[in-house]
N, C-alpha and C positions, 0 to 999 in steps of 0.2 A: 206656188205654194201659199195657202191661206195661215197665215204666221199671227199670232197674237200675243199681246204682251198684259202682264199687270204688275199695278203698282200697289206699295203695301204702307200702309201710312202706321208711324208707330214713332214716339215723342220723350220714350225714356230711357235715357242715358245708363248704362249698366255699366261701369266700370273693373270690375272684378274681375281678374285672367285665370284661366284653362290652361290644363295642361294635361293632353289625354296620354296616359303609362300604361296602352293595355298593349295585346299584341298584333302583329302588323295583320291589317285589315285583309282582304281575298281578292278587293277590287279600290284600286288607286287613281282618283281621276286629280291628277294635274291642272295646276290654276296658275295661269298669269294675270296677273292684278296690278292694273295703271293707276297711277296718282298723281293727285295734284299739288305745288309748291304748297299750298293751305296748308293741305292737311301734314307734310312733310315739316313745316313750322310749327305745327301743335305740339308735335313732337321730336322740337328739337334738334330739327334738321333729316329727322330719321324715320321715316313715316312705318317702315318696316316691322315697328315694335305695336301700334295699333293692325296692320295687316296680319301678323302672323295669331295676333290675338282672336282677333275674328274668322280665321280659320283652325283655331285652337279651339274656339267655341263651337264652331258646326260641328266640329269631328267629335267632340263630347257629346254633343246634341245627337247623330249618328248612334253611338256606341250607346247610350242611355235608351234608343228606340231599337236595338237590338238589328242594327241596318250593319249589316257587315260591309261600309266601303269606308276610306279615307278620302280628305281633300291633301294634296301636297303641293304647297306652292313652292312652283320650281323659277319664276322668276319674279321679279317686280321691278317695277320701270315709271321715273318721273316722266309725264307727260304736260306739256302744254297748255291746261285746259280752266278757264273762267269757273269759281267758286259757284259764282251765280249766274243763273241759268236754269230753265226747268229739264227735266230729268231725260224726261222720253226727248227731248233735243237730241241727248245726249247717245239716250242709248240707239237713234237711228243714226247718227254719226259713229259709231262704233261699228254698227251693223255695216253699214256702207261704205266704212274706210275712208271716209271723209276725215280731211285734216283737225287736229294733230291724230289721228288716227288710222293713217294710211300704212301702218306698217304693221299693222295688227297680224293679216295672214302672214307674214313670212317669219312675224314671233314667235306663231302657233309652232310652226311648224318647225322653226330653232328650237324652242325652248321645248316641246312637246307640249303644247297648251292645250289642254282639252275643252278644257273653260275659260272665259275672259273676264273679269270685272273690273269696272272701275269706280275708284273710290277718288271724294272730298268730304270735305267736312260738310254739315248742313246747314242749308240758306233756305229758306221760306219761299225761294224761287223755285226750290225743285220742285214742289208740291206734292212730295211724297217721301218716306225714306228710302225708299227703293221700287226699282219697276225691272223687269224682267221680262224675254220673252216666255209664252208656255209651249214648251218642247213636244214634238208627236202629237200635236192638239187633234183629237179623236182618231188619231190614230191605231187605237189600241195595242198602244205601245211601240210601236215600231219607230225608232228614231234615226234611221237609217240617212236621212236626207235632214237630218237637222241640226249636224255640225256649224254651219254657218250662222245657226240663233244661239248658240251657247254663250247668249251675252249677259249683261247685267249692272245695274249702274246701282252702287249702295252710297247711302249716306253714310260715313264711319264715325261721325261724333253727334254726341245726340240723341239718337235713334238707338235703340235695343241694342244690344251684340247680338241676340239672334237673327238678326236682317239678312244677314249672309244668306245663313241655310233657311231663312224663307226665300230670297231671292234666285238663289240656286237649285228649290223646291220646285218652283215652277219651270226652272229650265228641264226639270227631270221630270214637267211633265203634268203639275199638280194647280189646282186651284183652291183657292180659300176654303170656302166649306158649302155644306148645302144649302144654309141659311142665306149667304150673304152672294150665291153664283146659280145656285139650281143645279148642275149639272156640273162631271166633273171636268179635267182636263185631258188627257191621254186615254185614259179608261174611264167608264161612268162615276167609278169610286175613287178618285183618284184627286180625292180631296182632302183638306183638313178637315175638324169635328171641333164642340164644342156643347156645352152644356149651359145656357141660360142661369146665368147669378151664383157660376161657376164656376168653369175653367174655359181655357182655350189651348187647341195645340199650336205648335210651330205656324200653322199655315192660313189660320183662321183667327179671325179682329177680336181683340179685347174687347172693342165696341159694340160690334155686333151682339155680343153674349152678354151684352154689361156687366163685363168680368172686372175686378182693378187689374189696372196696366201691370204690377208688382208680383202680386200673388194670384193671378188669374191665367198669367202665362206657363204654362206646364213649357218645357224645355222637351219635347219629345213630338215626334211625328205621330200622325193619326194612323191608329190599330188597335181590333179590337182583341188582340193579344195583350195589349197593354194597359197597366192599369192608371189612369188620372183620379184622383184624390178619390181612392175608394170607386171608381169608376171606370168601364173600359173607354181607351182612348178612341174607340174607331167603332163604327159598325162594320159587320159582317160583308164583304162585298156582293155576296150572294143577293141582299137584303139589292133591289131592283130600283128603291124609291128614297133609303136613306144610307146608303154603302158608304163607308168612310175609310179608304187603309191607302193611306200614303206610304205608310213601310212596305208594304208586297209593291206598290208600283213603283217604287225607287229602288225593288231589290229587281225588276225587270229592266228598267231604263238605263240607272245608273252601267250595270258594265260595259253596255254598248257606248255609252258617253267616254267611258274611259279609254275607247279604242277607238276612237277619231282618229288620235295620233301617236306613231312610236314613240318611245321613253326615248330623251336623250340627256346628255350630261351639261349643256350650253348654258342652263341659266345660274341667278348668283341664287336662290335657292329665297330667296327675301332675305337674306341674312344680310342683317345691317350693322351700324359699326359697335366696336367693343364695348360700349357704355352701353348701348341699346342691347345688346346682347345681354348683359351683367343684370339691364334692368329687366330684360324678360325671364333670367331665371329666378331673380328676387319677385317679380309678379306672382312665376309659378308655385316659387316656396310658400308664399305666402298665401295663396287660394290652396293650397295641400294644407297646410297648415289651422286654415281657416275651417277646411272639408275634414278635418281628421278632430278640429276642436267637436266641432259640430255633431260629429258620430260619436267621441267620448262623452260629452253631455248627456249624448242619447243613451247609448248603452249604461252607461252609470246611473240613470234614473232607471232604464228597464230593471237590472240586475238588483239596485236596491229594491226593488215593488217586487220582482222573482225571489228576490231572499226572503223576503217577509213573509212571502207566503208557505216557501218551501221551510221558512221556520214554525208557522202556522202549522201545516200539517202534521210537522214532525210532533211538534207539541202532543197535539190534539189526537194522530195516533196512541203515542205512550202513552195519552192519559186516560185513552178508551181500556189500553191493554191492561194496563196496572191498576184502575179500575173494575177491570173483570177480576183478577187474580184476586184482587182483595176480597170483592164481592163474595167468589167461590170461596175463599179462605174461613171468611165469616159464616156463610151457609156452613160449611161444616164444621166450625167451634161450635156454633148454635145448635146444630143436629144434635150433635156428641152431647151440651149440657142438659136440651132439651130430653134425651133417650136415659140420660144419665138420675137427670130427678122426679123422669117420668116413673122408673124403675124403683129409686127408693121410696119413691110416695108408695107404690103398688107393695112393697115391700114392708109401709110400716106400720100395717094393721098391728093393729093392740096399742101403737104408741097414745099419745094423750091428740087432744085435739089441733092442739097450738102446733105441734110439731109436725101433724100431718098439713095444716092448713098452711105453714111456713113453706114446707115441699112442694105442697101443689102451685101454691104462688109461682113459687121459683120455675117450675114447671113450664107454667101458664108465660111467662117472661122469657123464655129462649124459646120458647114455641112460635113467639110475637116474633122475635129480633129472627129466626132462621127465614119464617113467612117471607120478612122483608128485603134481608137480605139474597134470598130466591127471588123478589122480585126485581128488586136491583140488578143484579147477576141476568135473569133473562132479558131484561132492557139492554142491556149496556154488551149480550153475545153479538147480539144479529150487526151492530155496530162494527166490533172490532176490524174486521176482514177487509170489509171496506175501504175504512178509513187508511190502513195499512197498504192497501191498495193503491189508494188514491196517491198517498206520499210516495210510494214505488215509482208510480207512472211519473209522477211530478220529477224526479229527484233527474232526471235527463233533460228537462226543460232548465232547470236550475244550472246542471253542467253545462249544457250550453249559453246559459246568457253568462256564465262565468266565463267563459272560453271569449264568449265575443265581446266582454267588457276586458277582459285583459290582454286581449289583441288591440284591441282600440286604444287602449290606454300605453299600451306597447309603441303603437304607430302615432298616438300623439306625442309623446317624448321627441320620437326620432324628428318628426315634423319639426317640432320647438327646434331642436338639435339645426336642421337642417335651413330654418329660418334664419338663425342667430349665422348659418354658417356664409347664407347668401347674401346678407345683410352687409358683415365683413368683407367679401370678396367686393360689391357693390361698392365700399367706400374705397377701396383698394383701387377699382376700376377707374372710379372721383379723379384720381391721382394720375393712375397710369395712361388711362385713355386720352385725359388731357394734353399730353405731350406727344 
């Protein structure tokens, strides 16, 4: 088998935790994930609480590209193994069962492992944050015989939190992008995308596209279903020369991955101890928290800009209609006065002169004001309908940014609520885990 690997280089540190609440995925592929004393020391003894975070992040990552599968890690296991070191060492010693990693197959196969990875912290020796093999490489998808490369060696501090699910991207098959490989991995399109002074997705260099490391990173696999800042994230696969859809090739690869091996109940799930546990739902409260400030901000600017307007119109309707009403109102005062001294004028033959000249005046003066007031009046028809229109249609846009701001504003309370409540439990934990 001609097996290939890559590595993904990537230098910032993302700290923020995931925590994905939708509903259970179609396709479940199972992960065991090795670590080393290091990274177990960063945190605390408990290295569990940075793993389950960066399989908290793929599966948001996942769920955000519209990929129906789940990552679940069903075990995790201290392993034996030097911080420093370069990477691909590492991941042929995993591939090959080479010590400390000789008991990797019989974990699979406890634990139900369908994936392997293993994680330390980063040392400038890897010379990479992560390298991976790529899964079915021209295969066109068939990953039939390629249980044995489901490997992957990630840097866990340091390096992005999405390094996972680029490292596990390639296991299922993918390579960077067109710009930075030519051609894809599994299938021709079976790459990441990027836009020049732009974005990048999951699977393709900030560098490459001289994107910033921060905001250049889109958190979604390449398709061009999806949209990157105003833009789709993928080309067409069709497209022979620039095809870009990581989502249709991981909606291909990924279930067969996940049927390497039966489910079974053997491992400890990464669950680590009560503090580490306490601090991963305090992580989660708190990036809900953060993701629910974030959407109340937003919608509470939409809705104030939609009310303005939706008060704009309303204005501006009434003021057409009540403007015509007047209009016609005045047209026919004026008619009437004008008919009215047109009649006594015609009527006051024999009077003196002063009296008929007075009449005619008066005449001559609601003749002026009816004229204008009919020209007002036919300005100010063709208007009305419209504009009454226009606030009709508007007055739904209006309801719904009301609806989505006091939903939002609904679900930041509870967040707050829910922060304040994990925050307590956390200090609780301080105490009780201790003992």
């Amino acid at each position: 088998m001609f097996a290939r690997y890559i590595r993904v280089f990537s230098f910032l540190l993302i700290v923020s935790s995931y925590s994905v609440t939708s509903k259970a995925a179609s396709t479940t592929i199972d992960v065991l994930v090795l670590y080393n004393s290091d990274l177990a020391a960063q945190y605390s003894g408990d290295a569990n609480t940075r793993i389950q975070h960066l399989i908290n992040v793929s599966n948001q990552i996942y769920l955000d590209s519209n990929i129906d599968i789940e990552l679940r890690l069903v075990h995790s296991q201290l392993v034996s193994y030097n911080t420093v070191g370069d990477s691909e060492v590492a991941l042929n010693r995993m591939t090959n069962g080479d010590s400390p990693f000789q008991s990797i197959a019989d974990m699979r196969t406890t634990y139900g492992a369908d994936m392997v990875i293993f994680m330390r912290p980063y040392d400038d020796s890897h010379n990479s944050c992560g390298i991976a093999w790529i899964g079915g490489y021209n295969s066109n998808g068939n990953m039939a015989s390629w249980d044995n490369y489901m490997m992957s060696h990630v840097s866990a501090t340091t390096c992005g939190d999405y390094v996972t699910a680029h490292e596990l991207g390639h296991n299922m098959g993918l390579r960077h992008s067109r710009l930075q490989d030519g051609s894809g991995g599994t299938f021709p399109y079976a790459l990441g995308h990027g836009i020049v002074n732009d974005f990048t997705t999951i699977m393709a260099y900030q560098s490459a596209f001289n994107v910033d490391y921060v905001n250049g990173k889109i958190y979604k696999f390449s398709s061009p279903n999806l949209t990157c800042n105003g833009q789709p994230c993928g080309v067409n696969r069709g497209n022979a020369s620039d095809g870009a859809d990581a989502v249709y090739t991981i909606g291909i690869t990924a279930p067969q991955i996940a049927n390497y091996f039966g489910e079974t109940n053997n491992g400890n799930g990464g669950v680590g101890s009560c503090l580490a546990t306490a601090q991963q739902l305090l992580d989660d409260a708190q990036t809900d928290y953060d993701s629910a400030k974030v959407i109340y901000d937003t919608e509470k600017l939409e809705y104030r800009d939609v009310r303005k307007q939706h008060s704009l119109l309303k204005r501006t309707a009434l003021k057409l209609a009540r403007d015509h009403a007047k209009y016609i109102k005045q047209a026919d005062t004026n008619l009437a006065k004008r008919d009215q001294f047109l009649d006594e004028y015609n009527n006051s033959v024999g009077e003196s002169d002063r009296v008929r000249n007075s009449l005619y005046k008066k005449y001559l003066r609601f003749k002026a004001l009816y004229e204008q007031a009919v020209i007002n009046r036919d300005a100010v028809a063709p208007l009305v309908a419209p504009a009454q229109t226009e606030f009709d249609n508007y007055v739904p846009v209006y309801e719904a940014a009301k609806g989505e701001y006091e939903t939002a504003k609904v679900n930041f309370v509870d967040s707050k609520n829910n922060l304040r409540a994990a925050k307590r439990m956390y200090s609780e934990a301080e105490n009780s885990c201790a003992g």
